[in-house]
Structures are given as C-alpha cells and as structure tokens.
C-alpha positions in Angstrom: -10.1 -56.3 7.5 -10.9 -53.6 10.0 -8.8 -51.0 10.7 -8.7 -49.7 14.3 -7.9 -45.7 14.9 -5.6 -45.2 17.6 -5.6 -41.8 19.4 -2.6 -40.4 20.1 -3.7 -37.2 22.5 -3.4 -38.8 25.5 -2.6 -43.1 26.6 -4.1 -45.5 28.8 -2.2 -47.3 31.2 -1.4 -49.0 33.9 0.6 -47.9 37.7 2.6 -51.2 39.0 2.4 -49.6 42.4 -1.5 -49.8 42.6 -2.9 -51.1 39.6 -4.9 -48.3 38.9 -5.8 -47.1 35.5 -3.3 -44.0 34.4 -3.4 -41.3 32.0 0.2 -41.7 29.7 1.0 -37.8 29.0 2.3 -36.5 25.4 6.3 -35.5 26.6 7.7 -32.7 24.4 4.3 -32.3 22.3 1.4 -30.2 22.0 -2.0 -31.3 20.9 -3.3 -29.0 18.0 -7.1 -29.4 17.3 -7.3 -28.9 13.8 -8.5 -31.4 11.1 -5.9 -32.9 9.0 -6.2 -36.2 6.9 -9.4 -37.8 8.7 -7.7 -37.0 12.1 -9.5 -34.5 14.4 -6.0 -32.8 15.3 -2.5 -33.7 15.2 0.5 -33.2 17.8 3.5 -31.1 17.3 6.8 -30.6 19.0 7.2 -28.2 21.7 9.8 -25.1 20.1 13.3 -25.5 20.3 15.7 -23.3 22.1 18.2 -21.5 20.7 20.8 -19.9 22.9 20.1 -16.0 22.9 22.9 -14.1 25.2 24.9 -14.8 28.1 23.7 -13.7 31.0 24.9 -13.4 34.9 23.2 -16.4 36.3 19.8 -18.3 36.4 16.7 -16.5 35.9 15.0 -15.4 38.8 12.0 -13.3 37.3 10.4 -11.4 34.1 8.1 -8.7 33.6 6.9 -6.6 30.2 7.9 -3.3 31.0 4.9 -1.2 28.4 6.2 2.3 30.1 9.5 1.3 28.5 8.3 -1.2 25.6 11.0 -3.6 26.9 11.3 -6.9 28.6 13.3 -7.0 32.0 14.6 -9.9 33.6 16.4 -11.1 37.0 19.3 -13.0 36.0 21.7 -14.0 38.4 22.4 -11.1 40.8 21.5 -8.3 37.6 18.4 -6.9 36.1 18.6 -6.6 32.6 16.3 -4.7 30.3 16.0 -6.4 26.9 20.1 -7.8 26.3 21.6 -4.8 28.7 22.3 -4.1 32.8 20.6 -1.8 34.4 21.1 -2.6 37.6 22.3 -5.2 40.7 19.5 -7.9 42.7 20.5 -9.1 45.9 19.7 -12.3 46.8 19.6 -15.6 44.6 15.5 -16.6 44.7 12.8 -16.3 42.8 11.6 -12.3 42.8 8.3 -10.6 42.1 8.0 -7.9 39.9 6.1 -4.5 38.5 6.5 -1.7 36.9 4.8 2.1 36.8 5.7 5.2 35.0 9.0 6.2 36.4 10.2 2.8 37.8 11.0 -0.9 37.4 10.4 -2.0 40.8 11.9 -5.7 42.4 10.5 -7.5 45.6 13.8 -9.4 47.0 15.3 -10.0 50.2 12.1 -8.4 52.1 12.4 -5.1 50.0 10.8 -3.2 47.6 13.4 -2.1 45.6 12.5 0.8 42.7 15.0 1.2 39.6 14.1 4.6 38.1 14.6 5.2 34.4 16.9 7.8 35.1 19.2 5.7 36.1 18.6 5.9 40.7 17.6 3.1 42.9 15.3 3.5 46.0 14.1 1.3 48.5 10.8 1.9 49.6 10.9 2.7 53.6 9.1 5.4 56.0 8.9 8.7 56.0 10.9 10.3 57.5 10.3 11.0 61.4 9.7 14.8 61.4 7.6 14.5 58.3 4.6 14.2 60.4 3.2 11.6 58.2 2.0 7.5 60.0 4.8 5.6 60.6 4.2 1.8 59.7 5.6 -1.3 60.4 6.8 -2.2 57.3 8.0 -5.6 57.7 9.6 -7.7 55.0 8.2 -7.4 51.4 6.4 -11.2 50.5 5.2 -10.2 46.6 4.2 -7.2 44.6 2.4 -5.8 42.5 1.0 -1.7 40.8 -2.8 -0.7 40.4 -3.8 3.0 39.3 -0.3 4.5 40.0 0.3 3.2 43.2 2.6 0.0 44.0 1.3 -2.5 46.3 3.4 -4.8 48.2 2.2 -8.0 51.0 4.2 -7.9 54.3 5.1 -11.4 55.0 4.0 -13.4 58.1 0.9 -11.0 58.1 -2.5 -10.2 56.8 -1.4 -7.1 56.0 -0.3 -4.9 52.8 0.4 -1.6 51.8 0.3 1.0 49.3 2.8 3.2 47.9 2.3 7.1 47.9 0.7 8.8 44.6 3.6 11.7 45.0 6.8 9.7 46.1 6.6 6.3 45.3 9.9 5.2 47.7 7.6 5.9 50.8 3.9 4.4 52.0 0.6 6.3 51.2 0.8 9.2 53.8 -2.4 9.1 54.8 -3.8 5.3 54.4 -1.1 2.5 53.5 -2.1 -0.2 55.5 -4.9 -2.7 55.2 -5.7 -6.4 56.0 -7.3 -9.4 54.1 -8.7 -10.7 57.9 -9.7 -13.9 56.4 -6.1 -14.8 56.3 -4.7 -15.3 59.5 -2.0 -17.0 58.4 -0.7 -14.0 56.1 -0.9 -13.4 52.8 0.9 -15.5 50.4 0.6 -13.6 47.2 -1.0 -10.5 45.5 -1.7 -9.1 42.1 -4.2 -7.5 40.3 -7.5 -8.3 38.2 -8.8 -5.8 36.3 -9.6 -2.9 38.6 -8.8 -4.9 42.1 -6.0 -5.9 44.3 -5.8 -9.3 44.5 -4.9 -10.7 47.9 -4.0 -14.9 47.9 -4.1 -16.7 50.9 -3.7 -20.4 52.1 -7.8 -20.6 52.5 -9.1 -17.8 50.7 -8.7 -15.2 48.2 -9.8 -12.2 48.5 -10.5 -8.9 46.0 -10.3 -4.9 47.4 -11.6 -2.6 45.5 -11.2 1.1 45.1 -13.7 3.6 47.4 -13.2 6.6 45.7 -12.8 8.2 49.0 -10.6 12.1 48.9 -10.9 12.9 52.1 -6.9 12.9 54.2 -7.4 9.2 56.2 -10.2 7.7 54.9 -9.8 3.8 53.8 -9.2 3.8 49.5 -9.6 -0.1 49.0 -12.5 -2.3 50.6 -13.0 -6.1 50.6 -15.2 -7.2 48.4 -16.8 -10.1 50.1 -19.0 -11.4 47.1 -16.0 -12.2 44.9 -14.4 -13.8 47.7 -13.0 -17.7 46.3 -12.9 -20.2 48.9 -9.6 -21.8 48.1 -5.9 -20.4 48.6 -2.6 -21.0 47.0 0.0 -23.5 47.4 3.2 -21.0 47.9 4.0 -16.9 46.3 4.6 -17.8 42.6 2.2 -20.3 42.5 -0.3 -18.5 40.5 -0.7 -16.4 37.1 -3.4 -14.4 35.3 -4.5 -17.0 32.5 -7.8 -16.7 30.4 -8.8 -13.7 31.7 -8.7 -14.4 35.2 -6.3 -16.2 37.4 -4.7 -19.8 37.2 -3.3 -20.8 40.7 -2.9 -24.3 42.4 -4.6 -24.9 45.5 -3.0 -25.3 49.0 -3.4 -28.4 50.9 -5.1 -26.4 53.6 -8.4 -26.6 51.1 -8.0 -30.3 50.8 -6.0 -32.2 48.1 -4.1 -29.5 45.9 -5.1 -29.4 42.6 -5.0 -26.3 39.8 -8.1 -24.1 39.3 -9.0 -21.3 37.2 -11.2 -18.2 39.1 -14.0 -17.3 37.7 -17.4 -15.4 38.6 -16.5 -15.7 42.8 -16.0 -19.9 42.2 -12.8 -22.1 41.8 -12.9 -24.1 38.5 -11.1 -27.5 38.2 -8.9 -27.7 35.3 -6.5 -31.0 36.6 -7.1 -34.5 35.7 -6.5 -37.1 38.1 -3.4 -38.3 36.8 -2.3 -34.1 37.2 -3.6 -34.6 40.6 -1.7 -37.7 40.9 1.6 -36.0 39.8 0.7 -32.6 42.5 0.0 -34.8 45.4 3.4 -36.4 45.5 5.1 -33.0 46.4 5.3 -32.2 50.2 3.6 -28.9 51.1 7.0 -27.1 51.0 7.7 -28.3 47.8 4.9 -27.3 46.1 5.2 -24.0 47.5 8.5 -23.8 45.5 6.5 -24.2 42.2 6.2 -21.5 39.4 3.2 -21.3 37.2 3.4 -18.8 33.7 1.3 -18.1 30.4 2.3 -18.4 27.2 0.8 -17.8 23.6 1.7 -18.7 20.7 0.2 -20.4 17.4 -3.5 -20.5 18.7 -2.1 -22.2 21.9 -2.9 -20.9 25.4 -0.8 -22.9 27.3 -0.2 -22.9 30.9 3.0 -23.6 32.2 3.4 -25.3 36.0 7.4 -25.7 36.7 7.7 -28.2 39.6 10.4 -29.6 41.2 10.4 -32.4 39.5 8.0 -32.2 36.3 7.0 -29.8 34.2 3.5 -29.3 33.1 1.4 -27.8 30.3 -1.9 -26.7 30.1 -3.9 -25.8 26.9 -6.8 -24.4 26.7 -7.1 -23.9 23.2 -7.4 -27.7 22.7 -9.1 -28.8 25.6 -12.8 -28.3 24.9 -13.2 -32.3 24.8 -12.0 -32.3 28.3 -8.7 -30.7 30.0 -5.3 -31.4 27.5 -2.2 -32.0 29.5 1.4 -32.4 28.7 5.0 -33.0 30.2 7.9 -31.2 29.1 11.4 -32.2 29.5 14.8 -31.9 28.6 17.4 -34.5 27.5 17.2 -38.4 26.8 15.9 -39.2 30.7 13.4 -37.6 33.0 15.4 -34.1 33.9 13.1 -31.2 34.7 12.3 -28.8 31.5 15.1 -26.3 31.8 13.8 -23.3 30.5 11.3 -20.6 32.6 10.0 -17.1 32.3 8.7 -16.9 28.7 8.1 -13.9 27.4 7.2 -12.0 23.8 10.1 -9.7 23.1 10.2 -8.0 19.5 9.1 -11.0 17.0 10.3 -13.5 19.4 9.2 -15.6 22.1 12.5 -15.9 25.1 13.4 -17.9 28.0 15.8 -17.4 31.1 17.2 -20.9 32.5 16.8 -22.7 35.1 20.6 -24.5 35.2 22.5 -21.9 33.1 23.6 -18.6 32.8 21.9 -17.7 29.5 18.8 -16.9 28.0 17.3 -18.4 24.7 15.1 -18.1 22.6 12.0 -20.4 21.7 12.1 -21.4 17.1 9.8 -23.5 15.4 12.1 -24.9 13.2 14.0 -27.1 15.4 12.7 -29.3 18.5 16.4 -29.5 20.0 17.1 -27.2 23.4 20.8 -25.5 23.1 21.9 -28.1 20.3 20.9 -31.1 21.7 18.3 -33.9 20.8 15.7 -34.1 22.8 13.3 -37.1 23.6 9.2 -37.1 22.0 7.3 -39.7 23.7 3.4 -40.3 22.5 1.4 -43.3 23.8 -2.2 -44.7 22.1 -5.1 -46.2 24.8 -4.8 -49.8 25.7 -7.3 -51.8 23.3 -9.1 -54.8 23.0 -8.2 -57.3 20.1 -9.0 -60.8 21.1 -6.9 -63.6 19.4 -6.4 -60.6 16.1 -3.5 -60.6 14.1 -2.0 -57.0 13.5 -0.7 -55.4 10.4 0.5 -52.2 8.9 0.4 -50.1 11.9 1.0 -46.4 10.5 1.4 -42.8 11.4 0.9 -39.6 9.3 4.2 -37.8 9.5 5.2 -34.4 8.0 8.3 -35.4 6.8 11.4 -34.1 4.9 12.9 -31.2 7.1 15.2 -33.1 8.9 19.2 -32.8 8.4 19.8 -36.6 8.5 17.5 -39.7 8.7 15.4 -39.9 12.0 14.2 -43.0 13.1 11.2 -43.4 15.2 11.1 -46.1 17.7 8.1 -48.2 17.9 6.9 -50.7 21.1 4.2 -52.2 22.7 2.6 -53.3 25.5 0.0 -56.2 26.1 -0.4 -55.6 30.3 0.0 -51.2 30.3 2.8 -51.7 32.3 5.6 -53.2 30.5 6.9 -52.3 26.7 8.6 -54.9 25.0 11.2 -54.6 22.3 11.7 -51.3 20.3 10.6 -51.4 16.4 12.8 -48.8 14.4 11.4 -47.2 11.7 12.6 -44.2 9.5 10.4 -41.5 9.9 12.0 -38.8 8.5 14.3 -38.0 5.9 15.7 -34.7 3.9 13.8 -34.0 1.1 11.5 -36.4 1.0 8.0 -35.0 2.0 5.7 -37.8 1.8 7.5 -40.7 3.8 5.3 -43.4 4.7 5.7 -44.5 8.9 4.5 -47.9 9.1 4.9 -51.1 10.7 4.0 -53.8 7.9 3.9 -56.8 10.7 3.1 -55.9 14.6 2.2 -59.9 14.9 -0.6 -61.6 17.0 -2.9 -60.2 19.8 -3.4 -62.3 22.7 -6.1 -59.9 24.3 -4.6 -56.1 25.0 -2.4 -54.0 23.3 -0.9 -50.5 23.3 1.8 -48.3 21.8 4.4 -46.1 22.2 6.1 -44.1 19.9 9.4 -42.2 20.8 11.6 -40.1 18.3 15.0 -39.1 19.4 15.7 -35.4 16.9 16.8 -32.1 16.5 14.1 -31.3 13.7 10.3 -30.5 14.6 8.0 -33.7 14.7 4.3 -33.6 13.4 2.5 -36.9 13.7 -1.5 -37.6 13.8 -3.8 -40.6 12.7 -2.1 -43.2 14.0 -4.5 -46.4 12.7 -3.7 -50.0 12.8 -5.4 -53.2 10.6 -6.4 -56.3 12.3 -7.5 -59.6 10.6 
C-alpha cells in the first residue's frame, strides 16, 4: 500500500478562462524551510493583529527615525512619533519620507515639508531674492529621500532633482542644487538611496549619481554613473523598496510586461513566477502605479510585501532557494485586500498602520486573527495521478492544542483543478490536546486526477506540514 506525499508549499491547477495550468498560492501562510517529521519545511500562519492605539486616519507612510530612536508615521492628516502628535500632513495620499539630524522631513502635496525636533516646521523653498544665491524652479516635490547630510527631493513631471543645502536645510544647495537623470525624459518617478548613491527610478531606466568630491563654489557634487545603469523602470513612486541589500521594484509596462525584479551588480533579476505575473498583468498601468511594495523581518523570514489594489502579495527569500516562494494575504472569510500596511520594528514589536481604519496594530504570534476576527487559511497540494486507486487515511501533521475551542479544518477535493466538491470537516485542533491526529480515514475511489484543499477558519496560529495520502 503506497503512500503518496503531497506538498503543500505551493498547488497545481487549473484557470476555467484558458485552461492553462496555474500555480494555487498559500493565503494567510508562510512557508518555513526547516525539517520537521520527514517533511522538508512546514507552513505557518501569517501573525495576527492586535489593535495598538487609535489614530487620526489611515496610514499614509512610515519611517525609522535612528536620530530620534523612534518610529514616525502619517496617519490621517497627523505625524506621529512612536504613540504621540507631533505635527499636522496636508493632504490624504500616500507620502514619502526621511529623516536627518535636526528634522523629520514629509514629501506631500508637492512640498518638502521639515518638522524639526524642536518643535518648528519649514517648507523647503528659495532663497531669498537678495541673498544672491541661484534661484531654481522648484516645481512640485514627486519623492524624497537624505544622503550625507543633505535631503534630496525629485521634481515631478521632470528629469530633474535637487539637493538641500549643508547649512540651512529649508533652502536648495546655494551653489549646485539641480541635476538631471537625462535618460528619463519622461521624469523621474522615484528616488532613494543605495549605499553611497542617489538613486534616481524612471519608467525605462534607473539610474545611480554618485558623489565627485568636488569643493570648489559651482562645481557639479553628484555624477551619473553610467555602468550601474539598470535597463528597466518602475511601475509608479512607491513602487519599490530596498530588500536584500539592494532594491526590490516592479517593472513598468514601458520595459515590456511588468513583473518584480531585484537589482543587482548593473542587471535586473526576475524574482515573479508566472502565475505572480499573471496576477500583475491584470492591473491597468495606472493601477499598478498605485501599488506599495515594503520589507519585513521577522523569524528567519525576509519577506517582501507588494499591496495591490486588489491582492496582496508576499515574497520570501529566506525559503525560496528551490525556486521563488510566493504567498497571498488576506483579510476576512472572502477575497478583501490584506488590511494592514507599513510594518515596522518598534521596541520588541513588529506594527502596522491600516489601510481601512483609523488605528494601528500590532503584528503577535500567538493568534492568526486580525482585530478579533477569524480569518481564512487556504493551502492547496499539486494535482496527481492515481489511476482507478482507492484512497485512504489522508493526514496532515498539525501542532495542535493552543486553540481556545475546537477548530475544525475543512477538507475537499478536486478531480478536474477547477472544481472542489463537498467539504470534509475534520477537527484539527483542540485545547490541551498536543498530539491530535488530522486525518481523513476514507477519501474513496480515484477515477484518474486528484487534488486538495485544506481551509481552517481560526483565531489561533495554524502549523501544518507532511500532508501524505495511502492508495491501494
């Protein structure tokens, strides 16, 4: 009597629209390549989401502040630093964000906005007339970002950004603010930093400036570096994040089908599967320019986190040396988009602003529900062949006994990919009791194909692996 391992990382399927084959994600869990009881890894629950502090709206932005050893956030219409106001944000979209020495400074509404630790706010604008200093045309602020003591801002529309004086941070370098990425006609889309460069992202091309070293009054201080050059852009401004030591962005259509890369060593490296690319391609251009992208750590997992309009998903690197592992998150009993966004370590604690709320939270591993409510685990095995079999005893290693009340799982299959019959429920969980067997004594007879799909509807965390199934 064989018995047939079933993995659970990742499903095959079928799409009803096309018939082509499909790649069934993990919703709500994260692989975790480690070996446990003749499995090569198991899958966990994403965290939970406990409700932190009320705040003045949804979140708009985050930043580490290390000059002040604090988080600050862009609820609503406030900036708050760690639980407390510090300050009012015009506007109600997303904002970019930095922070030097003396300042916490905001991109919104076109402006660079500096919030100064002792309490003052300043916009950054000209000198003034009879100063003697250049006078630029400033424009509206697109992103920011701060390299070596000096804030550097994109002017939107353009090809052109700035710097921000050594002296007086509230005005442009007095000497040499301006300079262009010319391989971007159509303007820069976003800009950060990478180790000692400014990064400048564009819808065909990114490009790196580097310091000159230059002291003489009106000579250039950055230079394009043409040899680090990557010939892709990105898809809109927030649509990018340092991740592995480099950057993480996803591609504009400009470049060809958009996708998500990883930079490294001048070349753009692939990182989507097709089904990923599947999911990206159905956004328009302007939706996709809407997207977010963030990094998070935690437990050995590098994830990278891509909020879409319509899907959430995860990237982790840690478990993806067998080829990329991907994952949806989600919130509630149906397909709404995974409501928390801008993750961030803050004391011994991992938080979140909201997308739909006026609160922040806070990620614990010791619940899987989001703000008190159950949410839905889905896990999917490949499609398999078992000619004419009979099927027993299909059974899944569970960590069980930290649940409040019995959980049941729900257990169905498919013998065409497409369609999942009638849902088995089996308890899967129980307080207390820590070794629970999850199986399904009689699945019944195997025309040809079959697949599975396990779904758990709980508050508590879920651990499941070797799933394994005997056939006569």
């Amino acid at each position: 009597m064989p018995i047939q391992q079933l993995p659970l990382m990742k499903g095959v399927g079928k799409d009803f629209r096309n018939a082509d084959y499909i790649d069934y994600l993990p919703v709500n869990m994260l692989a975790t390549p480690k070996e446990i009881l003749n499995s090569s890894g198991y899958l966990r629950s994403f965290p939970g989401i406990a409700k932190r502090s009320d705040v003045n709206g949804v979140s708009r932005g985050v930043e580490y502040n290390m000059a002040q050893n604090a988080v600050y956030r862009v609820c609503g219409g406030k900036l708050y630093k760690g639980e407390s106001e510090v300050g009012d944000v015009a506007g109600s979209g997303r904002v970019s964000m930095a922070h030097g020495r003396t300042s916490q400074a905001v991109g919104v509404n076109g402006q660079l906005v500096e919030y100064r630790y002792d309490g003052t706010v300043k916009t950054v604008s000209n000198w003034p007339t009879d100063s003697g200093f250049t006078q630029y045309e400033l424009g509206s602020v697109r992103d920011i970002t701060r390299l070596r003591g000096r804030y550097a801002w994109s002017k939107d529309g353009t090809d052109s950004w700035f710097i921000t004086d050594l002296e007086d941070e509230s005005h442009p370098d007095r000497y040499s603010a301006q300079y262009r990425a010319e391989s971007q006609p159509d303007g820069i889309i976003g800009i950060g930093t990478w180790r000692d460069f400014i990064v400048c992202f564009g819808s065909s091309t990114i490009e790196y400036f580097s310091l000159t070293g230059a002291t003489t009054a009106g000579a250039a201080l950055y230079v394009a570096q043409p040899s680090l050059m990557v010939q892709k852009g990105i898809a809109g401004t927030c649509c990018k994040t340092p991740f592995a030591d480099s950057y993480a962005f996803i591609s504009h259509p400009a470049t060809g089908a958009p996708s998500v890369y990883i930079i490294g060593s001048g070349q753009a490296s692939p990182i989507a599967t097709a089904s990923i690319d599947k999911i990206i391609r159905s956004y328009t251009a302007d939706e996709l320019a809407t997207g977010v992208m963030e990094a998070l750590r935690f437990d050995s997992h590098e994830l990278l986190i891509i909020h879409l309009p319509r899907h959430v998903l995860v990237y982790d690197a840690s478990s993806s040396q067998n080829g990329p592992q991907w994952c949806v998150l989600k919130t509630g009993l149906y397909d709404d988009v995974y409501r928390a966004i801008d993750f961030m370590y803050e004391g011994n604690q991992i938080t979140c602003g909201d997308k739909s709320e006026a609160v922040t939270g806070q990620l614990q591993f010791d619940i899987s529900s989001q703000y008190d409510k159950q949410q839905e685990h889905l896990l999917f095995t490949p499609l398999f062949k078992a000619n004419n079999a009979r099927c027993f005893d299909l059974e899944v290693e569970s960590s069980t006994g930290v649940a409040q009340y019995a959980d049941r799982l729900f257990l169905s299959a498919t013998t065409d990919g497409i369609n999942y019959g009638r849902e088995q429920m089996i308890e899967q969980n129980e307080p207390f009791v820590y070794d629970k067997r999850v199986i399904w004594k009689r699945v019944g007879r195997i025309r040809r194909l079959i697949g599975f799909k396990l779904r758990v509807i709980t508050k508590s965390p879920v651990t499941l692996s070797g799933c394994q199934i005997r056939l006569e």
